[in-house]
ROMARLUM-929828 format. One line per field, with one value per atom (N, C-alpha, C): x, y, z. Coordinates in steps of 0.1 Angstrom, whole numbers. Atoms other than C-alpha are relative to their C-alpha. Layout:
% residues N
east = (X, ...)
north = (Y, ...)
up = (Z, ...)
***
This chain:
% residues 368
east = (12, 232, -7, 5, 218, -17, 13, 181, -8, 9, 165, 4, -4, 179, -11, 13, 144, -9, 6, 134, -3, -2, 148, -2, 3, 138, -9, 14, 107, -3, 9, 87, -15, 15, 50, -7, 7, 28, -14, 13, -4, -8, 10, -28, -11, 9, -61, -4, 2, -76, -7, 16, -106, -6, 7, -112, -6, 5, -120, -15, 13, -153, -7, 9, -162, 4, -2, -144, -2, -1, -150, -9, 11, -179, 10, -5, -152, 3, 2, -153, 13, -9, -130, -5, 8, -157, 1, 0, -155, 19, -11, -113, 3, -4, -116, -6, 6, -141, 9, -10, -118, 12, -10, -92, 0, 8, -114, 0, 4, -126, 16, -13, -85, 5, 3, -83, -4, 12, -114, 5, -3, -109, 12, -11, -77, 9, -7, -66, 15, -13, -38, 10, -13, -22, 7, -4, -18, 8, -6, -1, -4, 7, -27, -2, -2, -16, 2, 3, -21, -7, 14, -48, -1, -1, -51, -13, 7, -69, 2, 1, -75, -1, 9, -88, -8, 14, -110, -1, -2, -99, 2, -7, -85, -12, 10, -105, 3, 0, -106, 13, -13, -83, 12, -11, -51, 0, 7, -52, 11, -8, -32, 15, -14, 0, 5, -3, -3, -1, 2, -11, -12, 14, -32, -11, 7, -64, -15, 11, -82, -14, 17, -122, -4, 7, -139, -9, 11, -169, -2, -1, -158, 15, -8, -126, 3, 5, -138, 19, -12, -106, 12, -13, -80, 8, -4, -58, 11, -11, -31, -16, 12, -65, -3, 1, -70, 13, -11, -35, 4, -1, -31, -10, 9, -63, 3, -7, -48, 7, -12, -19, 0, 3, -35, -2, 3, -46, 13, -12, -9, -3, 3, -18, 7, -5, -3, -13, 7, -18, 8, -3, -17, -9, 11, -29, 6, -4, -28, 0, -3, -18, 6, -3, -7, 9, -10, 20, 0, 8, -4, -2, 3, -22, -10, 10, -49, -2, 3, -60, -9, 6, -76, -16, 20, -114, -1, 3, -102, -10, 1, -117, 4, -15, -85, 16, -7, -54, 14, -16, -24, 12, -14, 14, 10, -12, 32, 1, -2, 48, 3, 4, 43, 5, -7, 67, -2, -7, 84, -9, 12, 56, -10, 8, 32, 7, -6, 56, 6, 0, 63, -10, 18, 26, 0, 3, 23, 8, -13, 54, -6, 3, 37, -12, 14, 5, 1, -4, 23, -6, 0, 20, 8, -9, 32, 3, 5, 24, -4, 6, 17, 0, 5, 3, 1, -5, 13, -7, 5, -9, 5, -6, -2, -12, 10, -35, 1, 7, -40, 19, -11, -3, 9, -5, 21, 3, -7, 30, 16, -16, 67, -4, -5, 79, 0, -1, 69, 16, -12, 108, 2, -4, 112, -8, 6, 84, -5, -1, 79, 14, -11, 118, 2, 2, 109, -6, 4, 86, 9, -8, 107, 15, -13, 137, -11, -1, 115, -8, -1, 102, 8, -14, 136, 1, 0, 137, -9, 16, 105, 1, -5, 120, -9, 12, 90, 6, 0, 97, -17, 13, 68, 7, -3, 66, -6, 3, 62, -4, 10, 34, 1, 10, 35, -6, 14, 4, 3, -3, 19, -10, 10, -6, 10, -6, 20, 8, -1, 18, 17, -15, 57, 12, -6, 69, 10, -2, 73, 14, -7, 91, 11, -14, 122, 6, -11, 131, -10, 2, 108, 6, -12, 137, 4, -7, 152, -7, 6, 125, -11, 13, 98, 2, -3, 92, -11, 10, 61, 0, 11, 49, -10, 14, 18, 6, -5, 23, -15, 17, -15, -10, 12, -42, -12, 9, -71, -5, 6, -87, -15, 14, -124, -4, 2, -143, -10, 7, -148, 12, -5, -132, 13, -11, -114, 13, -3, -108, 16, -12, -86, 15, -12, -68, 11, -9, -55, 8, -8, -38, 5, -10, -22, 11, -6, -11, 12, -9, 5, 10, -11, 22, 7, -9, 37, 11, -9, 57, 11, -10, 77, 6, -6, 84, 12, -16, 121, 1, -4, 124, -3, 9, 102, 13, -7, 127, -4, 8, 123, 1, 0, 117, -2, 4, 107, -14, 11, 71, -1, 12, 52, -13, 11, 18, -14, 12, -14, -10, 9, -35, -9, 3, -57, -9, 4, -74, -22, 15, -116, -5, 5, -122, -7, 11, -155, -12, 2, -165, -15, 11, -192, -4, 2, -187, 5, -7, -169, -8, 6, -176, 9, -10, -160, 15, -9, -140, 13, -8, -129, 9, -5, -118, 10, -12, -98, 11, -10, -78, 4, -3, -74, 12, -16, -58, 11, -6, -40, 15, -7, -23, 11, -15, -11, 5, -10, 2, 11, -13, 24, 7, -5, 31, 6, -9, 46, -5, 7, 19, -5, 9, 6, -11, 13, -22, -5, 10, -45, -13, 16, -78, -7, 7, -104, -19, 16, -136, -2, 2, -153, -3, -5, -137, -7, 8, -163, -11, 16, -194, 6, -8, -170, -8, -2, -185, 6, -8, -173, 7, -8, -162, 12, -3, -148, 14, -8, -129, 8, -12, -113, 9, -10, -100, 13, -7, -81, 8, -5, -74, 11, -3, -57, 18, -11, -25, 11, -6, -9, 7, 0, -14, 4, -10, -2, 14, -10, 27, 10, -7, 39, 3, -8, 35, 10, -11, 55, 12, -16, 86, 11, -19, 121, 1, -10, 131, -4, 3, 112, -3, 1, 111, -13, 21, 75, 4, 5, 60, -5, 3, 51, -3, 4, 38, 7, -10, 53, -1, 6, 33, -14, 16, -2, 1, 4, -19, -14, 17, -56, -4, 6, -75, 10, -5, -53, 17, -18, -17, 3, -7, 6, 9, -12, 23, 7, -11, 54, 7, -11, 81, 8, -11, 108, -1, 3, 101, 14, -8, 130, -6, 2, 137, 0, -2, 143, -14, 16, 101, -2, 5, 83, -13, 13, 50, -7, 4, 24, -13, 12, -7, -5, 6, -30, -14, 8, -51, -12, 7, -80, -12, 7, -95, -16, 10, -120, -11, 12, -158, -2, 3, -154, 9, -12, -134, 8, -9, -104, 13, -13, -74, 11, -8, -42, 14, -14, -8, 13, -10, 25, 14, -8, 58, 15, -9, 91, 5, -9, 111, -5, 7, 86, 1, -3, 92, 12, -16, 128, 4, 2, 123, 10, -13, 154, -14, 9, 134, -7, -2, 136, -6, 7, 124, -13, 10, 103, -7, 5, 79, -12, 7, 57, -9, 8, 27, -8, 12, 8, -12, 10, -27, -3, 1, -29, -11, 17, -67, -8, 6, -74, 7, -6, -50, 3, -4, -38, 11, -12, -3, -8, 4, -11, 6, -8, -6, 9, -11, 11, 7, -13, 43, 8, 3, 47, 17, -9, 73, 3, -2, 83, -10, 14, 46, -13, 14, 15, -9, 9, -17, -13, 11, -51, -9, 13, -87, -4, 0, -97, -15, 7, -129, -5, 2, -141, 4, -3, -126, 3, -5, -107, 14, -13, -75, 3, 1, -56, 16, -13, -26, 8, -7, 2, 14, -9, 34, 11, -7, 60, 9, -13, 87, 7, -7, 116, 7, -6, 124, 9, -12, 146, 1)
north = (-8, -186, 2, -5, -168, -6, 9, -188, 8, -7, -156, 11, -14, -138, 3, 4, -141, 9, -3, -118, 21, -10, -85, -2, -5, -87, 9, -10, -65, 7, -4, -50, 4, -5, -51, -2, -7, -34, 0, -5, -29, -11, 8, -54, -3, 4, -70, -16, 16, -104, -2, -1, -121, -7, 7, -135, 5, -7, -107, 2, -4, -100, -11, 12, -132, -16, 13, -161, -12, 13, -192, 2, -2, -179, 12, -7, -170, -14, 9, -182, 6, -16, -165, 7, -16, -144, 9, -12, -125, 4, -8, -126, 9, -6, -115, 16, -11, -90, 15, -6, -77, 10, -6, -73, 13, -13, -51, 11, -9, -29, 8, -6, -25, 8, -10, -11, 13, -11, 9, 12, -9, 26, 5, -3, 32, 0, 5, 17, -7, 4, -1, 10, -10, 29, 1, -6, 36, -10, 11, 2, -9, 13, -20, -11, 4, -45, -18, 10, -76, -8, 5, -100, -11, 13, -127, -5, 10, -155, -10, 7, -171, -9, 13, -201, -6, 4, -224, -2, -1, -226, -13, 15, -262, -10, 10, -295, -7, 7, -313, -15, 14, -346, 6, 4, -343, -5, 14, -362, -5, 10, -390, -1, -8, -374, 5, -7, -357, 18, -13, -325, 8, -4, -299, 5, 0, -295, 17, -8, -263, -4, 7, -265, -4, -4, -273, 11, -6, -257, 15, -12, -228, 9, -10, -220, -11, 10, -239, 4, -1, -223, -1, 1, -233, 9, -14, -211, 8, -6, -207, 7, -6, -192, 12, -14, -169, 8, -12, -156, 5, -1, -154, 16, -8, -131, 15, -17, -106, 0, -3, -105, 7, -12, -94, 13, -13, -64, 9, -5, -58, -5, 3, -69, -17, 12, -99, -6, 9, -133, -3, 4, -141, -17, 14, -177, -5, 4, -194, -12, 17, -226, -2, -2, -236, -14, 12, -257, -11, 13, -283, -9, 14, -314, 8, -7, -287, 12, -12, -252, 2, -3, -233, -4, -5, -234, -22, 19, -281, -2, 2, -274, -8, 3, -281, -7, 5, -302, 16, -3, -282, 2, -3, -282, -8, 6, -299, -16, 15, -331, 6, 0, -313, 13, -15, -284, 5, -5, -284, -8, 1, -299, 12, -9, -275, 15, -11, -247, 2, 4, -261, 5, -1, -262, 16, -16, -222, 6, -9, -211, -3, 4, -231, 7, -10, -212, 11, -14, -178, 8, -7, -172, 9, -10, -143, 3, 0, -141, -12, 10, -169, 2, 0, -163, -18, 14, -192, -7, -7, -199, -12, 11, -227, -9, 5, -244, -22, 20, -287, -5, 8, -293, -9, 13, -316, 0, -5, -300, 5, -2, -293, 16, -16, -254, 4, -10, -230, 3, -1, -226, -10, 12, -258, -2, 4, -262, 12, -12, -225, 2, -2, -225, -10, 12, -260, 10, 0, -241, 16, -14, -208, -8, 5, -233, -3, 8, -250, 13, -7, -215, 7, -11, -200, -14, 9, -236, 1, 4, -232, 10, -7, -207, 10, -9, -180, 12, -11, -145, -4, -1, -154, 5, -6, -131, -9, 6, -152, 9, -7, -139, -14, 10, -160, 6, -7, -161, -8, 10, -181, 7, -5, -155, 5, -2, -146, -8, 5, -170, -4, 4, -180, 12, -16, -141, -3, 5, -147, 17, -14, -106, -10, 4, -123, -11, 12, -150, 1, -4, -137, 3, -6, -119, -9, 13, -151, -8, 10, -172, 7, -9, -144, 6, -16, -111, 7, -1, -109, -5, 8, -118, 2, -4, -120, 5, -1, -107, 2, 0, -111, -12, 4, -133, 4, -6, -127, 13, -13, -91, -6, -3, -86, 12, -16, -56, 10, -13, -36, 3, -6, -12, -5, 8, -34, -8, 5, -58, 5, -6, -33, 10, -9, -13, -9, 10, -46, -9, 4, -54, 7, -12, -26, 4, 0, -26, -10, 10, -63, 2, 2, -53, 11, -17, -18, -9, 5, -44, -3, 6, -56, 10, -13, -21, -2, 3, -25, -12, 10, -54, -3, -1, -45, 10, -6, -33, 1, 4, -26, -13, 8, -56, -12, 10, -75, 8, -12, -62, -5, 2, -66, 1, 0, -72, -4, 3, -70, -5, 8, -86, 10, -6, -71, 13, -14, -38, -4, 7, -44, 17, -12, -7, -2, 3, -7, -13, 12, -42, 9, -3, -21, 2, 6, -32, 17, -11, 5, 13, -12, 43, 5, -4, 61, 9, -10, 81, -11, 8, 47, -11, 5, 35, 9, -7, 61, 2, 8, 54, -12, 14, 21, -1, 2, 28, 12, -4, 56, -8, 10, 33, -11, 10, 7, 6, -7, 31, 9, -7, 49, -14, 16, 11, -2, 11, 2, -10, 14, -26, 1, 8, -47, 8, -2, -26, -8, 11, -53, 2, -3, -43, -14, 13, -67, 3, -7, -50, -6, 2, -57, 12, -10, -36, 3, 0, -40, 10, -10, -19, 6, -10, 7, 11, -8, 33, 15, -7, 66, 4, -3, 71, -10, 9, 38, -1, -6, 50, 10, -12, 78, -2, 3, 66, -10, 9, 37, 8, -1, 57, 15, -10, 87, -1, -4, 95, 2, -3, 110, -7, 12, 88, -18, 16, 54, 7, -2, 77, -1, 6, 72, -12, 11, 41, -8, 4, 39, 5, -9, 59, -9, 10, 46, -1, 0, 54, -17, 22, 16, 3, 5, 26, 3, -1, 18, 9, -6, 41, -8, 2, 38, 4, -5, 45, 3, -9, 73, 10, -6, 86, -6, 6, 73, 8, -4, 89, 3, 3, 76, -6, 6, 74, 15, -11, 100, -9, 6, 83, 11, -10, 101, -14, 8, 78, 3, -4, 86, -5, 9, 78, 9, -10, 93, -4, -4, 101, -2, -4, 105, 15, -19, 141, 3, -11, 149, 4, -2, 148, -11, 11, 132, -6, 7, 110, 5, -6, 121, -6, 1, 106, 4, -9, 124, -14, 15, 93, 1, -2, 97, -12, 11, 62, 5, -2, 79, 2, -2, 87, 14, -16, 125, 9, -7, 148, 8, -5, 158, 11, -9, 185, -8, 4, 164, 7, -9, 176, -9, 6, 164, 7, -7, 172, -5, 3, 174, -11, 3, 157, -18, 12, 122, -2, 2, 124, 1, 1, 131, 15, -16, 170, 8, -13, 192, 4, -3, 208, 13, -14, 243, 4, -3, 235, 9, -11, 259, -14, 13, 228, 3, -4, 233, -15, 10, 210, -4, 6, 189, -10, 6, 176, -10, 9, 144, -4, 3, 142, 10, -13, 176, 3, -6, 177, 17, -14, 213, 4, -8, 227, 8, -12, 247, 10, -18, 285, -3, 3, 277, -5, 10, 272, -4, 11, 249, 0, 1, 254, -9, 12, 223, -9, 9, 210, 3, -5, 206, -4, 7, 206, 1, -4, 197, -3, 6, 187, -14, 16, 150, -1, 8, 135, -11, 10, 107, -16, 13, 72, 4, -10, 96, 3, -8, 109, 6, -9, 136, -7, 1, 129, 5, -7, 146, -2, 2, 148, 16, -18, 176, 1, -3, 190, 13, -11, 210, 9, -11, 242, 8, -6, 258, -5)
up = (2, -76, 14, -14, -44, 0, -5, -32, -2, 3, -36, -12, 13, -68, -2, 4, -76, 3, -5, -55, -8, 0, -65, -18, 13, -104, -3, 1, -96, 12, -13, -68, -2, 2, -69, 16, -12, -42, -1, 5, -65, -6, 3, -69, 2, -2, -70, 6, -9, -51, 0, 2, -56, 15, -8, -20, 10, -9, 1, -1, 8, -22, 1, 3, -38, 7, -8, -16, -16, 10, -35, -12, 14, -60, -9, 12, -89, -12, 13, -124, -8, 9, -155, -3, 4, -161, 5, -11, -131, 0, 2, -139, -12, 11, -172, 1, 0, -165, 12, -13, -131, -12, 9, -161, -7, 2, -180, 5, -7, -156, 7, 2, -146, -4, 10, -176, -5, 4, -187, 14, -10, -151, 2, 0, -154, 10, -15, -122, -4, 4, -144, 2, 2, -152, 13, -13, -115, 7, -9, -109, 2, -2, -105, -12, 14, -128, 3, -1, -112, 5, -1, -111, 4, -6, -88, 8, -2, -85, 12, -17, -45, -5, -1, -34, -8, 5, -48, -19, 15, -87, -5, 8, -90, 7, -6, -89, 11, -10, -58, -1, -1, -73, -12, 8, -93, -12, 15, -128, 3, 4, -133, -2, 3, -137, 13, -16, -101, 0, 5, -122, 6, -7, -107, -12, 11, -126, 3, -2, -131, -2, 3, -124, -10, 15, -155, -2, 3, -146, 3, -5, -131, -10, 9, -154, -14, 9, -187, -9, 13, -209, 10, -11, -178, 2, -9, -162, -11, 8, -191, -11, 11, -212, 6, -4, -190, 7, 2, -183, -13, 14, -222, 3, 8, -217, 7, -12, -188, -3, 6, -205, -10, 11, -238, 7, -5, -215, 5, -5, -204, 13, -14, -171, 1, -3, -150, 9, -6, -134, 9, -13, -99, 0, 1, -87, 18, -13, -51, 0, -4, -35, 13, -17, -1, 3, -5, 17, 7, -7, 30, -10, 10, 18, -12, 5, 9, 2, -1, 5, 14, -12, 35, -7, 3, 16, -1, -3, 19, -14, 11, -19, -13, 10, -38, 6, -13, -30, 1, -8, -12, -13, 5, -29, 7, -5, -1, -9, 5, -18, -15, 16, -52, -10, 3, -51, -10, 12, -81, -12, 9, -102, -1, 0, -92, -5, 7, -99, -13, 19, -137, -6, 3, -138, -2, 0, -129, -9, 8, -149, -14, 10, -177, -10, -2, -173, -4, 1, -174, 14, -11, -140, 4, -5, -125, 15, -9, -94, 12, -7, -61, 14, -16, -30, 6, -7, -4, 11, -8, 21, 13, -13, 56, 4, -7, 61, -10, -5, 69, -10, 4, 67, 6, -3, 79, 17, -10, 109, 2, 2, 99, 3, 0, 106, -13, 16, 77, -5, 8, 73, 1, 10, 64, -14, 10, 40, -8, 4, 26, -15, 12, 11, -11, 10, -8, -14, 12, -29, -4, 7, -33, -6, 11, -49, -11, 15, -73, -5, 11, -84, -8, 9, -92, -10, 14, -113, -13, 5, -127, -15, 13, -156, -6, -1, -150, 9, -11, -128, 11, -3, -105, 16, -12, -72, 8, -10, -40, 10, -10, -13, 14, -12, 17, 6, -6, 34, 14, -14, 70, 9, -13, 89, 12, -14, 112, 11, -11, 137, 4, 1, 130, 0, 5, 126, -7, 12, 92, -5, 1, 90, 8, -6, 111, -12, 5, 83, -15, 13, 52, -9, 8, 33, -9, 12, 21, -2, 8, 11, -6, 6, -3, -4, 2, -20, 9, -10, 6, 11, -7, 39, 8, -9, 58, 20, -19, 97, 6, -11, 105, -5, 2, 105, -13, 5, 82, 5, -4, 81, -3, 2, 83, -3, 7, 65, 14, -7, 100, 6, -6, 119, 10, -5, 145, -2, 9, 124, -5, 13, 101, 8, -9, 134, 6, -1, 145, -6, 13, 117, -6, 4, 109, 12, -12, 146, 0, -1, 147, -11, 10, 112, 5, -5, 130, 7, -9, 150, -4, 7, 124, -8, 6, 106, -7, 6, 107, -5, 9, 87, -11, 12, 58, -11, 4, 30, -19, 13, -10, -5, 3, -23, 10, -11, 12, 3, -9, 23, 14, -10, 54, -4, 4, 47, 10, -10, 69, -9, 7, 45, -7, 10, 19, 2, -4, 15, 2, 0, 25, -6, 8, 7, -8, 12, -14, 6, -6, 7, 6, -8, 29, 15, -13, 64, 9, -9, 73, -9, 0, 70, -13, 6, 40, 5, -6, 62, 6, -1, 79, -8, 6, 48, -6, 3, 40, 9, -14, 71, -5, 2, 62, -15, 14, 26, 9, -1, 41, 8, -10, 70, -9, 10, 44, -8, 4, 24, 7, -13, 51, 4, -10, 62, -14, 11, 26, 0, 3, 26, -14, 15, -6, -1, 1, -17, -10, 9, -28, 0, -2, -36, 2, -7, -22, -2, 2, -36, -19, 11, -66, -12, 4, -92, -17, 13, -120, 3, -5, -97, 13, -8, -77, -1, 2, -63, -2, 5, -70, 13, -17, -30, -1, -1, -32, -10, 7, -64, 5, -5, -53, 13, -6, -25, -8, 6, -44, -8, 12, -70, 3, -5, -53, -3, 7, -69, 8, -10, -37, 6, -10, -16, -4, -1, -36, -4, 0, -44, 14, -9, -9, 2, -1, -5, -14, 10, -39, -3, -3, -25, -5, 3, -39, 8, -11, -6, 10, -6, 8, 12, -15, 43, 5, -7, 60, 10, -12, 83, 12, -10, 118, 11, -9, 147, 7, -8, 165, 12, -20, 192, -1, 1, 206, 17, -21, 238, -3, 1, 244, -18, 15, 209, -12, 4, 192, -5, 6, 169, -7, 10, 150, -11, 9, 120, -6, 3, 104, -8, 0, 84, -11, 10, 56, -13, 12, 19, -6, 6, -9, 0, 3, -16, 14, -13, 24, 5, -1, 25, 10, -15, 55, -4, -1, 56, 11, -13, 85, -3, -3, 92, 16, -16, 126, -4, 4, 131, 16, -13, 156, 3, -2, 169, 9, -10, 191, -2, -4, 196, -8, 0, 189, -8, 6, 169, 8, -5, 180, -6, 5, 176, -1, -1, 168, -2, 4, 170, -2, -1, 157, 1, -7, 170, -11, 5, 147, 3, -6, 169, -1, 6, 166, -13, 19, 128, -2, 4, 126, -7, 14, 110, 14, -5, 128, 9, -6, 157, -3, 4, 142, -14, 15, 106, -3, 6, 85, -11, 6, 68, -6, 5, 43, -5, -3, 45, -13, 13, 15, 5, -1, 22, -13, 12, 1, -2, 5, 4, -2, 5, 1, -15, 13, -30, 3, 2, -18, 12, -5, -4, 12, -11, 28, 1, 1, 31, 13, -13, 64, 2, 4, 67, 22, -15, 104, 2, -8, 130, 9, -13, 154, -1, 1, 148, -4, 9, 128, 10, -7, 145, -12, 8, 128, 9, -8, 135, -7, 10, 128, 0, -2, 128, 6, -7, 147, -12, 10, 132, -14, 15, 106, -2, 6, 92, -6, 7, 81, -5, 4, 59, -8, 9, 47, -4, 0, 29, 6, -8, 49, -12, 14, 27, 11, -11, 55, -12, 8, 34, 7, -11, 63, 11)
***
């Protein structure tokens, strides 16, 4: 049996997280209700079908057994009560834990030592889903103590998708493949601007190694959060969807507004990053505050983001020959935030006008 058969029984990209928003103030109310609103909004349909629960869920000691023990007071009907209840919805459960003595929030204990117990435990639960994360551990190399717990989940007699969360620091994209179906290649994000350009930067580095069923992941989406401009948040989802990153919402998906909605919910635009074809985009030209991102579609169609970091609006232009389109091609352009085909049909290169801290994105389609 191959270490990661485990890996390729699915591929999920679309999910929700509760730590971007609420950090450690989550109960089941706020997951059951997350589930709901999934639903009612119809964000499921679009993919978003799994619901995960961060940091901060389990009690501080173990029982008696060495069993991990969900809060009482915070998840009174334990964690198999409420995967039972996102399940009734069609929807799956996500849950976290980390390869330390303890979780990053020093809350809850860790995993290391408790592999294959703890991943009994989750499978038992009806877990589907586990984020991994590297904080207060032994000091050993994350590939030593990472592939411990990706064996005892292929024992563990559950499909549960593995997320490591190593942060990077170990360039987790060089040796992710065989012990994940995720991994982290950055640090934590924060809900501003910088924050969200340098993290979509450090994950452009690793590009080539992201494949279907392997992601790259800059960490979660802060859309709806507050800290940025609507315009700069629509950069932000566009970016990880050209990048083939995890879109994980990170907003609270019960009181969305309707900006905040339509970005997320934009049909287009999670259709790229939900191409069969797997291959992330990347950055393919930059000069000053002005990128061009890129990358290849099924169906012989291109991806194109005109990405303008600057002060001012600007004219951006993209050039065949940076995207891979024949030099000569006749290319007929789809605006995936305008929702409208363009009358113009583009020779060698598209130019548009951007906005300040804005983007224009499109899918090409070469008709001659």
């Amino acid at each position: 049996m191959q270490l990661m058969a485990l890996i390729y029984l699915f591929i999920v990209l679309i999910l929700w997280n509760s730590w971007n928003h609420f950090q450690c103030n989550i109960d089941e109310k706020v997951i059951k209700e997350t589930a709901d609103a999934l639903v009612s909004t119809g964000l499921a349909k679009l993919g978003y079908i799994y619901v995960n629960i961060d940091d901060c869920w389990a009690e501080i000691h173990r029982d008696d057994n060495g069993n991990l023990l969900p809060r009482n007071s915070t998840f009174p009907s334990g964690i198999k009560g409420v995967a039972d209840y996102v399940h009734s919805k069609g929807l799956k459960l996500g849950i976290y834990s980390d390869s330390g003595y303890y979780t990053c929030s020093r809350t809850m204990p860790g995993s290391l030592g408790h592999e294959e117990q703890d991943a009994k435990t989750f499978a038992s639960w009806g877990v589907d889903y586990l984020k991994y994360d590297n904080c207060y551990n032994d000091g050993t190399k994350p590939t030593v103590r990472y592939p411990v717990m990706t064996r005892a989940l292929m024992k563990a007699g559950r499909p549960i998708f593995f997320s490591l969360c190593e942060g990077g620091d170990s360039h987790p994209a060089l040796w992710g493949s065989k012990v994940g179906n995720s991994w982290r290649t950055t640090h934590d994000i924060a809900d501003n601007w910088a924050s969200m350009i340098s993290r979509i930067d450090a994950n452009d580095v690793y590009a080539d190694y992201a494949r279907p069923g392997g992601w790259n992941d800059p960490d979660m989406l802060e859309v709806g959060n507050g800290g940025m401009t609507n315009n700069e948040y629509i950069v932000h989802f566009s970016l990880w969807a050209i990048s083939k990153a995890p879109l994980i919402l990170g907003c609270d998906v019960r009181n969305m507004t309707k900006e905040t909605f339509d970005i997320v919910s934009n049909k287009e635009v999670i259709a790229v990053n939900q191409d069969r074809l797997g291959v992330q985009g990347k950055k393919v030209r930059m000069e000053g505050d002005i990128e061009n991102w890129a990358g290849p579609l099924s169906g012989y169609r291109f991806a194109l983001v005109l990405l303008n970091l600057g002060p001012v609006r600007r004219s951006i232009t993209s050039l065949w020959e940076d995207i891979g389109i024949p030099e000569n091609s006749v290319v007929v352009a789809r605006d995936v935030w305008e929702h409208k085909t363009l009358k113009t049909r583009f020779v060698g290169k598209l130019t548009a006008t951007v906005p300040s801290h804005g983007c224009k994105m499109f899918v090409l389609k070469p008709i001659a």
